[in-house]
Structures are given as C-alpha cells and as structure tokens.
C-alpha positions in Angstrom: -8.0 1.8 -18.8 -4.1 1.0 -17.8 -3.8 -0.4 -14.3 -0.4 0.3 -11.6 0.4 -2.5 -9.4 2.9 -0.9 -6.8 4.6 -2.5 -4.4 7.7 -1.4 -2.1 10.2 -4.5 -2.4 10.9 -7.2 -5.2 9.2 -9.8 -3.5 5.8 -7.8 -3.2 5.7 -7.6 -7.1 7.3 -10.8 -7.9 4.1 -13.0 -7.5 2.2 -10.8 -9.5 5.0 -10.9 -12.8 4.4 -14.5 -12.2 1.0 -14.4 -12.9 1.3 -11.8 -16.1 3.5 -13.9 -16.9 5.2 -12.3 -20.3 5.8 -8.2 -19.4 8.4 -5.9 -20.9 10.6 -4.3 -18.9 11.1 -0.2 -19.3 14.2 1.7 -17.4 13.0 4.8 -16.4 14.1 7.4 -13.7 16.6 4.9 -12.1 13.9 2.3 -12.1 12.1 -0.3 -13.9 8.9 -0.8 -15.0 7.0 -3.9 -16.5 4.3 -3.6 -18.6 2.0 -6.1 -19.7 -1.7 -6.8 -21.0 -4.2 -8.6 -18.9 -7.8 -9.5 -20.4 -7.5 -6.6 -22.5 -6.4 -4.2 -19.9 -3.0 -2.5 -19.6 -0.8 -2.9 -16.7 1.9 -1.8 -15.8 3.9 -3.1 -12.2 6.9 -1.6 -9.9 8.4 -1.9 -6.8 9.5 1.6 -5.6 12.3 0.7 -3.1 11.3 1.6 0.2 10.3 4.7 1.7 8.1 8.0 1.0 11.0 9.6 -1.7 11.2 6.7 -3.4 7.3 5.7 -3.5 6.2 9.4 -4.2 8.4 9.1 -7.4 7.2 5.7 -8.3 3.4 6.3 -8.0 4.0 9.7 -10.2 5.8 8.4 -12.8 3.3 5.7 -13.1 0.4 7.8 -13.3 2.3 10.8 -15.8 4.3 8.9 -17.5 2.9 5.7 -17.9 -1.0 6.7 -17.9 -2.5 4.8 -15.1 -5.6 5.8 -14.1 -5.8 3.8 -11.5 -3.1 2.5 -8.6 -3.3 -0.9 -6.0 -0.8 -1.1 -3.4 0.1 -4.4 -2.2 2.5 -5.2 0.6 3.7 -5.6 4.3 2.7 -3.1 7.5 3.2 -3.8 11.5 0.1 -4.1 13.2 -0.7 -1.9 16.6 -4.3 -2.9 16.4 -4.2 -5.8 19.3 -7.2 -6.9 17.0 -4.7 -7.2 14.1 -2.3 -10.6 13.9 0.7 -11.7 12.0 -0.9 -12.9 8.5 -3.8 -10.5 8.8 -5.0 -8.4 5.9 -5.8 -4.8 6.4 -7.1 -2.1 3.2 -6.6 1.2 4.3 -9.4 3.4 4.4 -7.5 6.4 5.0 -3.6 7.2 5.2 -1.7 10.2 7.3 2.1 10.5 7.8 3.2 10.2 10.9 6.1 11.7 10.9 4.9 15.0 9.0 5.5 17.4 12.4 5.3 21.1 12.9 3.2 21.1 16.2 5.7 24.2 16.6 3.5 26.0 14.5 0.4 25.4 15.9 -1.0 22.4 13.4 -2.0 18.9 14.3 0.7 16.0 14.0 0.9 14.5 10.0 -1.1 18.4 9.0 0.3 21.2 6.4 -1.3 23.9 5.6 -2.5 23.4 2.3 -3.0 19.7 2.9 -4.8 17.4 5.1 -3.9 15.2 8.2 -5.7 12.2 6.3 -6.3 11.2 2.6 -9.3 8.6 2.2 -8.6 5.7 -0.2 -11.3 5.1 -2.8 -13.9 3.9 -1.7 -15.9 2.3 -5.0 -12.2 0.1 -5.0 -12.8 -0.6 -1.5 -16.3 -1.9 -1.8 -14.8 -4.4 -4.4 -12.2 -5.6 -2.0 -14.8 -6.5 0.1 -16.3 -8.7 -2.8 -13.0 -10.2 -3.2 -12.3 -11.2 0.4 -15.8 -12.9 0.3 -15.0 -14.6 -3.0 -11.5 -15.5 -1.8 -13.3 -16.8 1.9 -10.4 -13.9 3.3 -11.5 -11.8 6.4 -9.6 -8.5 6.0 -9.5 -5.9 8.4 -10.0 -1.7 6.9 -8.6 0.9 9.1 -6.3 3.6 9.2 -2.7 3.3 7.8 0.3 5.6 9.3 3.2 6.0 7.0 6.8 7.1 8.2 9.8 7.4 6.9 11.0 4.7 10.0 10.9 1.4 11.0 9.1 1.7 14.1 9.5 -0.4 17.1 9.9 1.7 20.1 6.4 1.0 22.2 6.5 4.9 23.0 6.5 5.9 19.5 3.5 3.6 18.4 1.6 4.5 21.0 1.9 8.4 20.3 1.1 7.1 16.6 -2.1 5.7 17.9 -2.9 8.7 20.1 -2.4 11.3 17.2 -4.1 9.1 14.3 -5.6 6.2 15.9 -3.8 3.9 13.5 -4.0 0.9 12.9 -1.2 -0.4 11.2 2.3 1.4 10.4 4.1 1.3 7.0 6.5 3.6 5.0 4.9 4.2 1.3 1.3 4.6 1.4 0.9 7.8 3.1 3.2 9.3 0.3 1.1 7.1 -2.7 -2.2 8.8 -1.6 -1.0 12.4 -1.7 0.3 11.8 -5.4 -2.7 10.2 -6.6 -5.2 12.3 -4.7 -3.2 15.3 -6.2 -3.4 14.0 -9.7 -7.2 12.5 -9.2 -6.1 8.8 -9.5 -8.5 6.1 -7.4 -6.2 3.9 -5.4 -6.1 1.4 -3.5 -3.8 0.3 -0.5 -3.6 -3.9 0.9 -0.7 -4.6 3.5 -0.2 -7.8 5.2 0.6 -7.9 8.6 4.3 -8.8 9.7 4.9 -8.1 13.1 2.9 -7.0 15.9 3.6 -5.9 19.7 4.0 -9.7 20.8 5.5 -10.8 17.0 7.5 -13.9 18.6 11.3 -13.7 18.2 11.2 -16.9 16.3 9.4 -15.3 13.6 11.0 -15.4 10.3 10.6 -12.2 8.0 11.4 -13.5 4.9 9.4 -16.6 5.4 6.5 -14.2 6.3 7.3 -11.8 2.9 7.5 -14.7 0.8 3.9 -16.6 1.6 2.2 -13.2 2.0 3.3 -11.5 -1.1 1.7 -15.3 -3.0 -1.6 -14.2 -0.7 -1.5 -10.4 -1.6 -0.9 -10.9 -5.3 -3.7 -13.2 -5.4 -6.0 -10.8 -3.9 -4.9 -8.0 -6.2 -5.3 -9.7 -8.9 -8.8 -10.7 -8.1 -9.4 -6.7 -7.6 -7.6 -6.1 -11.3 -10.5 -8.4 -12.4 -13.5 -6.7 -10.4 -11.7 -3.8 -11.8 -12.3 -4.4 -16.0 -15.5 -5.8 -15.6 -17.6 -3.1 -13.6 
C-alpha cells in the first residue's frame, strides 16, 4: 500500500512533514515530493499550488508516478452552508466543478459529455472518517464540495453555485483530484476546513486561521492514515 497526502498550499502539508518527521524530498515535474514510511506504509506528501491545472497534475503524478493507491485531501474551503462556521470540518461526499459551463449546448452547469456533473468520494474512506471524528470527539460536517478555478465572494455567484449543485462548501482543487483518481480507480478522500463564511467578520485573520487548522486537519488525516493500514 503507498498513501498520497495532498494538500494545495505549504502550510496544509507542513503539519503533516512534522509528524513524519524524516522524508526525502524528490523534484519532479516542477514540483516536490516527500516520501517517507509510516508504520510500515509508504507515503508520499505534496502540496500542488493552487488551483485545478496545478492539482490535476499533482494528484496524477502521484498516483502514476509515485504508485499511490490511495489519495487524502486536506485543506481550507468557504462555507455557504449557514449550517457550516469558521473552524468547521466538512468531508466531501461528492465534488462537481462549478465553473465547468456549456449550458450553450444544452448540458447542465459543471456536465461534459463523457463525464459527470458529480464524482462521489469513497465511501469505505468516509465511513472511517466518521470513526475518527468520534475518536478525535470532532463533529464534521459531509456534503457537497464545488471546485472553481476562483476565489469566490460575490453573493450572486454562490448563490447560483448553490442553485446548480446545492453545495456546500466552495474550494479550487478537489473537483479536479476526483476526476483523476476516479479516472485512474484510486479511493480518495477530500477534508477542508472552513475559512470564511457569508458573515466571516472582517477582523478575521487568514493566516491565523490556516495555521491552527492545517495542526487540526493533519491530525485528523493522520488518524485516517492509521484506520487506513490496519483495516
């Protein structure tokens, strides 16, 4: 079994090298890659840079050129749940892309022919989450995650995201993650922590918010890496 740990910026991995502790780093396709054993497992961890490019590249070199046979997501989404606060954890339990549009041609928002408006996550990997959260005294939210190449924060535009995919969260790399590993057969499994919400105060502090999360997030991955070798 060889594990990928994805995330979409440094400090979404970061916490997780920490706890690996010694990796080696490979250079490969204008990124790296660390590798390292855990309890007898292989893993191997990157952050894509953000976006759907740069995470479909990512997720695809990890899973042909690396091996995985299996992919966890960790990292940051906006919430437009009103259910859904800053903090909050959400797995996806399916993914669409948002902004995937030719309504010209007669298909439904995020649909090509060929491919599907949604992509379900897996769900034996979400029925361990579930275990974790319990184990970790976490309540995490599933729902559906939208993906977009955008940073969305126009009211109008989240609430045609919600009217087209009943979403509940917004990000821009897991959409494009469960294309390539439901192309290439690979279970995965998507956790974002939720950053900022319709009424996120302007006091709030991103990188405050990245850096705690990303402690909370690699935690709970890890604890899903361990569910993971023992079943």
């Amino acid at each position: 079994m060889k594990i990928a740990i994805m995330g979409a910026m440094p400090e979404e991995v970061a916490p997780i090298l920490e706890k690996l502790g010694t990796y080696k780093t490979t250079k490969y396709a204008d990124n790296e890659y660390y590798e390292a054993s855990y309890k007898g497992v292989d893993i191997v961890v990157a952050y894509s840079k953000i976006g759907k490019v740069f995470s479909t590249l990512t997720a695809t070199t990890m899973i042909q050129h690396f091996n995985c046979d299996k992919l966890l997501f960790s990292g940051v989404a906006g919430g437009i749940n009103p259910s859904l606060k800053i903090g909050d954890l959400i797995v996806a339990t399916k993914l669409s892309q948002h902004d995937l549009d030719i309504t010209a041609f007669g298909h439904p928002m995020g649909f090509v022919p060929g491919g599907s408006v949604f992509v379900e996550a897996d769900q034996g990997l979400i029925e361990l989450s579930k275990e974790v959260a319990k184990e970790l005294g976490k309540t995490v939210q599933e729902g559906i995650i939208a993906t977009g190449d955008q940073f969305v924060h126009d009211e109008k535009v989240k609430e045609n995201i919600v009217k087209h995919f009943n979403a509940d969260a917004l990000e821009m790399e897991g959409g494009s993650v469960a294309v390539v590993c439901k192309s290439l057969n690979v279970p995965f499994f998507i956790l974002r922590a939720i950053s900022d919400t319709a009424d996120t105060d302007a006091s709030f502090s991103f990188d405050e918010f990245m850096e705690s999360s990303a402690i909370i997030s690699a935690e709970f991955i890890m604890k899903m890496v361990d569910k993971v070798i023992t079943k």
